[in-house]
Structure formats: C-alpha cells, structure tokens
C-alpha positions in Angstrom: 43.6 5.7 -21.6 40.5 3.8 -23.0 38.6 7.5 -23.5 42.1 9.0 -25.3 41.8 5.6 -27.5 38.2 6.4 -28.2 38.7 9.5 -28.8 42.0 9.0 -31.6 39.4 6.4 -33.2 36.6 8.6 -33.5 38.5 11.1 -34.9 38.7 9.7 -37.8 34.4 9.8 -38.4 34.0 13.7 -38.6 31.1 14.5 -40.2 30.6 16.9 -43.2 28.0 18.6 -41.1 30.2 19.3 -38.4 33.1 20.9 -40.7 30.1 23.2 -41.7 29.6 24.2 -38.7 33.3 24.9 -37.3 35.4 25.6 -40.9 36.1 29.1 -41.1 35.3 29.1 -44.9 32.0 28.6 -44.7 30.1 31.6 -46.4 26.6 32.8 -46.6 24.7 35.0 -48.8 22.9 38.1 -46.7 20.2 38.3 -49.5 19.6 35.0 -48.8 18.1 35.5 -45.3 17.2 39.0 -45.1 15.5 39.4 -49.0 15.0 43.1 -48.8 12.5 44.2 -51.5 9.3 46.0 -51.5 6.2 44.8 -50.8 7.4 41.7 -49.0 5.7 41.5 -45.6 5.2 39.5 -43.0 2.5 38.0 -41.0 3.1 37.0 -37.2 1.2 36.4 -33.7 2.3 38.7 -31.3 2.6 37.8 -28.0 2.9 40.4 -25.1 3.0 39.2 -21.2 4.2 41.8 -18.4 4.0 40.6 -14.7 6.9 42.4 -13.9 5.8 46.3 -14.2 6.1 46.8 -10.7 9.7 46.3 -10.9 9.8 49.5 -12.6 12.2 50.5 -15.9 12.3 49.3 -18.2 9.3 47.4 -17.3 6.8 50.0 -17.2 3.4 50.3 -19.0 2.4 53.7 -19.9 -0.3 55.1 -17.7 0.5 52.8 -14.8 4.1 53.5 -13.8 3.3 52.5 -10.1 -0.4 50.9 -10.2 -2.1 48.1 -11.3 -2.6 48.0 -15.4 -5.7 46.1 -16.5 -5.2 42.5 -17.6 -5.3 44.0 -21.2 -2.5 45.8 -21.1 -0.1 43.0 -19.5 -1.8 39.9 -21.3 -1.7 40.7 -24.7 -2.2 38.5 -28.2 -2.4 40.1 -31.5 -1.8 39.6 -35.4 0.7 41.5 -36.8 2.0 42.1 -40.4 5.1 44.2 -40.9 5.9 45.4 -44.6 8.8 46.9 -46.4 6.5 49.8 -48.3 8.9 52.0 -49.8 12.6 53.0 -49.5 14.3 55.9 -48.9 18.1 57.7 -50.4 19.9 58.6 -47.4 24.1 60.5 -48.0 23.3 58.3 -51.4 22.9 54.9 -49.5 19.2 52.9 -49.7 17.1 52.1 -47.2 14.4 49.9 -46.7 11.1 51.4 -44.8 9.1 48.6 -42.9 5.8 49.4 -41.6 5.2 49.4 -37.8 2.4 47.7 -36.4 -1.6 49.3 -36.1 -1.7 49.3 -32.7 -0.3 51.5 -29.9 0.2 48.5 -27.6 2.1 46.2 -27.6 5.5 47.5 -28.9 7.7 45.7 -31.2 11.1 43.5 -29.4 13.5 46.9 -29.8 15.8 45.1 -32.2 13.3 44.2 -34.8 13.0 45.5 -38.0 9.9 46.3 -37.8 9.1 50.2 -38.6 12.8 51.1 -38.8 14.9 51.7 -41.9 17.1 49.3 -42.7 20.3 48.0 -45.2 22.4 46.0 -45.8 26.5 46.5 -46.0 28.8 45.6 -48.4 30.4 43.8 -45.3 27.7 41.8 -44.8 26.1 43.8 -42.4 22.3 44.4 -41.2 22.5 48.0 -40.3 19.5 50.1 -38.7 19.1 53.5 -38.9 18.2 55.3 -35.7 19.2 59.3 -34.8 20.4 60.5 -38.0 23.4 57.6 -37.6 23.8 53.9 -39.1 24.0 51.0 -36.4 25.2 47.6 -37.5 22.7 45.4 -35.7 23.3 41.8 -37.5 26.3 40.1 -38.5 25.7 37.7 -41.8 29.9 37.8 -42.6 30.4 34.5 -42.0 27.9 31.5 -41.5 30.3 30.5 -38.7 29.3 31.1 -34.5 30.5 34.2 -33.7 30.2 36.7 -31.1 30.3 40.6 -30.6 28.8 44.0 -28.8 27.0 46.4 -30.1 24.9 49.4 -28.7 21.5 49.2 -29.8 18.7 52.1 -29.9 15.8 51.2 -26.9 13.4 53.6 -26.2 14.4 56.8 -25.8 17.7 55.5 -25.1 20.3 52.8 -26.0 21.9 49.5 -24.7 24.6 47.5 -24.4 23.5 44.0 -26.2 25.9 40.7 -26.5 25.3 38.9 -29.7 26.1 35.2 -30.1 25.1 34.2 -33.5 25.0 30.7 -34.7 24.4 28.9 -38.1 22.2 25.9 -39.0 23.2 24.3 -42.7 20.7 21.7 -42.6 17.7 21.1 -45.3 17.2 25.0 -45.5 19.3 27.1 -43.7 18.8 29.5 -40.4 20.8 32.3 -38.8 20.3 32.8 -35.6 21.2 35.5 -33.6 21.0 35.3 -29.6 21.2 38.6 -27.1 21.4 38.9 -24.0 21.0 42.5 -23.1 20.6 43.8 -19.3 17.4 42.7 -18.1 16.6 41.0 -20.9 17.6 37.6 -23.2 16.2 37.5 -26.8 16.7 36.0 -29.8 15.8 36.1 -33.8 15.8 33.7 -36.5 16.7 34.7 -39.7 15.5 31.9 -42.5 16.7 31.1 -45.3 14.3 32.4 -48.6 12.4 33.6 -45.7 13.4 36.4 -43.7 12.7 37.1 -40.2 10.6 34.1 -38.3 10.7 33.9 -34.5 11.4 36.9 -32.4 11.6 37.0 -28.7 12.6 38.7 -25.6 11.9 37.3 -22.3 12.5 37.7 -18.5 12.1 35.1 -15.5 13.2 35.8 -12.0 12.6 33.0 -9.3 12.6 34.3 -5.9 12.4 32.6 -2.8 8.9 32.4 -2.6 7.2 33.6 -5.8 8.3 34.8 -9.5 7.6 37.9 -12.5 8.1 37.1 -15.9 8.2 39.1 -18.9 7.6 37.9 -22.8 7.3 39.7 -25.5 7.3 37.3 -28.9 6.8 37.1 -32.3 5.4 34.0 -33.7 5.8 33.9 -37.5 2.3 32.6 -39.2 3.0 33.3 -43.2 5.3 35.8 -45.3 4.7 37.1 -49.3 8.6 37.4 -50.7 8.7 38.6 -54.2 4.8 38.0 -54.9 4.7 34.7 -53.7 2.9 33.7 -50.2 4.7 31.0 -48.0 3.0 29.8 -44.8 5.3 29.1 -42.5 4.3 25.8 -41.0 4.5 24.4 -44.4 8.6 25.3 -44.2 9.2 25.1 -40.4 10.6 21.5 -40.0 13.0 22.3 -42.7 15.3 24.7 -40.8 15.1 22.2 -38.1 15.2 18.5 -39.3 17.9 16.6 -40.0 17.7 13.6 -42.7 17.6 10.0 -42.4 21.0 8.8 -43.7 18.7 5.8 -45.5 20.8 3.2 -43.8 19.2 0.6 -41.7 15.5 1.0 -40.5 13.7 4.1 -39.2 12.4 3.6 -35.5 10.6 5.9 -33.4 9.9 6.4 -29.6 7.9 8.6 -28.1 8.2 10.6 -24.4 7.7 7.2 -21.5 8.5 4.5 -24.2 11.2 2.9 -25.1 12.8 0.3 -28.0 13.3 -3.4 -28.2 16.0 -4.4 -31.2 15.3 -8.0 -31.2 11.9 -7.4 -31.7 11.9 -3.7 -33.8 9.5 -1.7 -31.7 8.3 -0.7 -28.5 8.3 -4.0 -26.2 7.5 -2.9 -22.4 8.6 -4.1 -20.4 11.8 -5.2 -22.4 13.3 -2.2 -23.3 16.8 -1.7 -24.5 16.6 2.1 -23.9 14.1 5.1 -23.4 13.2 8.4 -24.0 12.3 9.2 -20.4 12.0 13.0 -18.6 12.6 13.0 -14.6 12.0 16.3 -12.3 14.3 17.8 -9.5 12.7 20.4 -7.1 14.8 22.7 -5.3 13.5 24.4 -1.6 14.6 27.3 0.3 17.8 25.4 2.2 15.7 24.9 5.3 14.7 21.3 4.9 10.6 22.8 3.9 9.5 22.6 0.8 8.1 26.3 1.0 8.9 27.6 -2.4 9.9 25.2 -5.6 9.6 24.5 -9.0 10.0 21.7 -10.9 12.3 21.7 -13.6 12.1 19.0 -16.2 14.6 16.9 -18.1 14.8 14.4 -21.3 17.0 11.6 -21.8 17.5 8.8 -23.1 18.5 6.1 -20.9 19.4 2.5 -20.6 19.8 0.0 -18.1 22.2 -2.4 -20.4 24.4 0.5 -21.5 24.5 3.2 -24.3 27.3 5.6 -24.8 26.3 8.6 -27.4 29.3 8.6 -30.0 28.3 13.1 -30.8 28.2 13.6 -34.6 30.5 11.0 -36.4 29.5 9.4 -39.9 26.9 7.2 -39.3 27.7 5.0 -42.4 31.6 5.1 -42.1 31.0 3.7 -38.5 29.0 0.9 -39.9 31.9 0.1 -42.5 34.6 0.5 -40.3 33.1 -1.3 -37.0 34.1 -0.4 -33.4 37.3 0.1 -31.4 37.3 -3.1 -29.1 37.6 -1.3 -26.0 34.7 0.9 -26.5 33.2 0.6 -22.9 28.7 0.5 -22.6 28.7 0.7 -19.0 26.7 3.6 -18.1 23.5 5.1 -19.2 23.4 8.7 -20.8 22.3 11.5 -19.6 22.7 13.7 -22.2 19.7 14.9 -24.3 18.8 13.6 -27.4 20.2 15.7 -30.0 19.5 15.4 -33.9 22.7 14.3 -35.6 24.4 12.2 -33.3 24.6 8.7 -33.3 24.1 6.1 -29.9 25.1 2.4 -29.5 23.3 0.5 -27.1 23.5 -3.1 -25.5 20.6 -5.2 -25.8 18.8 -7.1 -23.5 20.2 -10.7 -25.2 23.4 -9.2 -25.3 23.4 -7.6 -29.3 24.4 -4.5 -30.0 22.8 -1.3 -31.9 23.7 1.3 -33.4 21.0 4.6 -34.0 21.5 7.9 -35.8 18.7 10.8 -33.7 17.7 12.9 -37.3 14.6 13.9 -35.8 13.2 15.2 -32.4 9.9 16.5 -31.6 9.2 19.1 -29.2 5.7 20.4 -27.7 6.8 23.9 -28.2 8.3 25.6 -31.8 11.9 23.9 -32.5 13.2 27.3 -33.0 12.2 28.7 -29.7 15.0 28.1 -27.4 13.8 30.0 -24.4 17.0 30.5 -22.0 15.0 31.4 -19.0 12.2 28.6 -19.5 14.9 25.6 -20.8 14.2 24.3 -17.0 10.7 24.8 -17.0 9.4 23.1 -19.6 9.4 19.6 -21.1 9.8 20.0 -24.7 10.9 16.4 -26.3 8.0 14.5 -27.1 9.3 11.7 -29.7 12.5 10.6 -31.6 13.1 9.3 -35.0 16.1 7.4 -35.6 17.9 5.1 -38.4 19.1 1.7 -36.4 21.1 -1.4 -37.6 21.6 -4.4 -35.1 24.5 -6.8 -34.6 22.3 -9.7 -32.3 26.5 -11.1 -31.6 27.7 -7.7 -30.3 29.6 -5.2 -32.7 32.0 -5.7 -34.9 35.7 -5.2 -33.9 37.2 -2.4 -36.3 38.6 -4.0 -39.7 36.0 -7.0 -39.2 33.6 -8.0 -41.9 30.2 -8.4 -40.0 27.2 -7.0 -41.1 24.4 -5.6 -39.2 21.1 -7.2 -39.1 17.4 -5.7 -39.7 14.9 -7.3 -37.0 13.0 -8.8 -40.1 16.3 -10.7 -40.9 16.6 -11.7 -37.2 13.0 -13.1 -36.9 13.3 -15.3 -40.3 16.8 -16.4 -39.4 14.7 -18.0 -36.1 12.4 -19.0 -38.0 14.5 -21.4 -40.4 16.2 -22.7 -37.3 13.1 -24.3 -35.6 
C-alpha cells in the first residue's frame, strides 16, 4: 500500500524529459542527423580485433581460413576518413556516393555507410543501395524507441538484423540505433549537426575455461559538414550530459568516495552515501574456482537509507515536499543514472535531496558495449545538484525550506 501511495504521489512530478522520451509526437528532422551533402567527411580510429577466426564464418580472415593469421591481421588500428564525393541519378532518385576506406584490411561494420550509396526517403528513411535494389536500413520517422527487422546486405550475402532504436533529446540530440544480428551485437550513433559518430560490432563468448572475442569499431575523431571542421571531443559531452537544474549546490563524488551533507563534501569516514563498485565471480558449479571472471558493478549506496525517486521534477519536488510515508530503509542498488533524482538520510538524522546530471565513465559515454557491460567498470565520478533539510523533509503541503551546508555551519555558528 505504502509503494501504490508513492507511486499515485509521484505521479504527479513527470518530467518534460520523460514526455520526450515516451510521447508519440515527438518528431525529428532526418537532415538533422544524417546531413547528406558532398564533400562532408569523416575522420575516425578504426579499430579491428579477431580472436575468433578459428570459429570459422563469418569470422574468417582471408588467406587463413583454417591457420593462424599474423597478429597484424587480427589486431588492427587505423585512421580512417570516409567522404560523400559525388552522387549519382538512379530510376530518377539521388544518391549519395561515400568513399570506402584505403586499405584492404580491415573492412567497414557491414551496415555502415561507408562506400555504399545512400538516401534518404520521403518517409524518413535511410535507405542503402546494394544489388540493383533499395534497402531501408535506418528508421528517423519518429524520435520515439522503436523497433523493427530488416535484411541487410553482408558479404556476399545478407542477414536478418533486429533494430532497436532509441532517442536522446538532451543538450544536442543523438539517435541511436542498436542491432543485434546472429553472431553479432552492434550499434551506431547518429548525432545531431553531426552525422555518424560511434560505430561498433562486437562478439564475446565465455566458455567454461577460456573466451574469443571479436571488435570491430569506429571511433569518431573530427568530421567537416558544409565546410566547417568540428572535432568531436569538443561536442561529445553534449549528446550525453544532462544540465544542472541550478537549484541548490553542485556536489561531486568520485568512484570509492562518498558525501557528507552537514559538512558539503567528502567526509570519510562519515559518509551519508557512496559511489562504490563491488565484483561477483562465478566458477564452473564444482565448488573450484577453475574458470571466472570478474564482473564489475557501480552503485550508490548508503548505510542510513536512500531510495532513488527515477526522473520526477527536481524543483516541483522541492516546492511540493514529500509524501509522509515515503520509507528510506534500504540502500540502492541501482546504478547512478543522469536525470534522476535520490533522497538520502543523513548521519544526524537530516534529509537530502540530489538530482545525478552528470556521470563520468572511463570508456566513451556513447559506447554501450552489450557484451562487455559486465566486464568493465565504467563510472568514475558523479555530479549532482543537492538541497538539505538538517530536521528531515518536509511533509507535502508544508512550508520548510532546504538548507545549503554554508547556511547550516553559520546558523551553528550564531548559536555558540
């Protein structure tokens, strides 16, 4: 009864962002992502690893269908720019030409544009061209998740690929378009005033006593769109970074520390929560630690309590205060994720409350890897807007204010 109750309250706080990302009249501009003009290129890293050719097709390198390739043919890293040089009339429809790369080896992901022809629909459709026939490859109808088959051209051949595509309206926008096509899982970012930026297709089996892997990525380094150069670092955060809502104070903690309200920063070992990462390791079911990995996780976690409220208006929830029988009895295990907002019990019995609008990773934000989520520890920091109620929080309707840390300390100070 007390989660129904919480749940009817919060109702009440949807945020704008979240009607973005769930109303079904949400549009977006194909031109927008996929600025088809010529002479716009792109510059990218490409990264090529293949410890799975002796599993055979559609693993194979050329020359070495049964052998042992040299470490330059499986272990590859090169610079690659891709440009749309000229187009091309086809049953009176335009395409765009992109070049294809200088190199015989490695070969482009299969469902990039690179070296194909390509247009775009009046439905709002990315279509390849491949055999004399069209092939609708990308979906840009709507800016809302959505997913769909199509058969793709691979090789000499084609496949079946699943396409989940998602949309990210925050500072600049992103399309994103995840496949998962037998062996493989992939996925490409289209950006917004951009174009194409990551591209990737991986592989990772783990077997009882060993593992193959398979990578073959495109890491975007710079692009020229209509004579003007934009290096991609320079724009990355923005497709990936929420705002502070400029409410409260800005806090950060990074991976092993953790936050003190009463005092406004890290205070070990008086914490009020953490960003912490633990790891599990799994064996072959016969009580011997033979064959394991160790996959790792990020939380944040408390020992006083924190629930994480999802994506609610952070500065309704502050006017309104909170239902009474809102319940900060257990820590989270959740992930931190950008937009959502956390209350957490202090130490001296106060309660905050935090908005997450940024976190930090040690690999590219973009780069979701479904194989790898696992295997790798990718938070490394949080930033967060706080406010702090040092008598606990305000019952809904009330008229208490939060206070800043600053305020706390000079309001002890004119007490002594």
């Amino acid at each position: 009864m007390r989660l129904l109750m919480l749940l009817v309250f919060l109702a009440g706080y949807t945020a704008v962002g979240d009607a973005q990302e769930t109303d079904d009249a949400v549009e977006v501009n194909p031109l927008d992502f996929v600025p088809l003009e010529v002479g716009n290129r792109w510059t990218y890293e490409h990264v090529y690893l293949n410890y799975m050719h002796r599993h055979g097709a559609p693993f194979d390198i050329p020359g070495y269908p049964s052998g042992d390739p040299p470490d330059s043919l499986t272990s590859v890293v090169k610079t690659v720019t891709i440009e749309i040089t000229h187009t091309e009339v086809i049953d009176g429809l335009e395409y765009f030409v992109f070049s294809d790369t200088e190199y015989a080896w490695p070969p482009l992901p299969y469902f990039f544009w690179g070296g194909k022809k390509v247009r775009l629909s009046d439905e709002g459709f990315l279509v390849f061209r491949w055999n004399g026939q069209d092939i609708p490859v990308y979906d840009f109808v709507t800016g809302n998740s959505h997913e769909y088959t199509h058969t793709l051209p691979r090789g000499s051949g084609t496949a079946e690929a699943y396409f989940i595509r998602s949309y990210g309206p925050y500072w600049l926008s992103r399309v994103f378009f995840r496949l998962i096509s037998n062996p493989y899982n992939a996925g490409i970012a289209f950006l917004q005033d951009y174009g194409v930026g990551i591209v990737y297709i991986e592989v990772e089996e783990l077997t009882s006593c060993g593992g193959a892997s398979f990578l073959n990525e495109l890491v975007p380094i710079s692009a020229t769109i209509s004579g003007k150069e934009i290096v991609y670092e320079q724009v990355r955060l923005s497709y990936q970074s929420f705002a502070s809502t400029g409410l409260g104070q800005v806090g950060q903690v990074r991976m092993d520390e953790g936050f003190d309200f009463s005092k406004g920063t890290h205070s070990e070992p008086s914490n009020d929560f953490e960003l912490v990462s633990y790891n599990a390791f799994f064996s072959n079911g016969s009580g011997k630690l033979a064959c394991f990995y160790f996959p790792v996780y990020e939380t944040l976690a408390s020992e006083t309590g924190m629930v994480d409220l999802g994506k609610i208006d952070f500065s309704l929830l502050i006017s309104k205060g909170i239902p009474p029988d809102l319940q900060l009895d257990f820590v989270t295990s959740n992930p931190p994720a950008e937009g959502h907002t956390y209350v957490v019990r202090s130490r001296e019995g106060g309660v905050a409350l935090l908005y997450v609008f940024d976190v930090g990773y040690n690999v590219r934000e973009e780069y979701r890897p479904i194989a790898y989520e696992s295997l790798w520890k990718y938070v490394t920091n949080i930033k967060f807007d706080w406010v702090y109620y040092p008598d606990g929080l305000p019952v809904a309707g009330t008229s208490v204010q939060p206070i800043s840390w600053g305020q706390l300390k000079n309001s002890v100070l004119r007490t002594k």
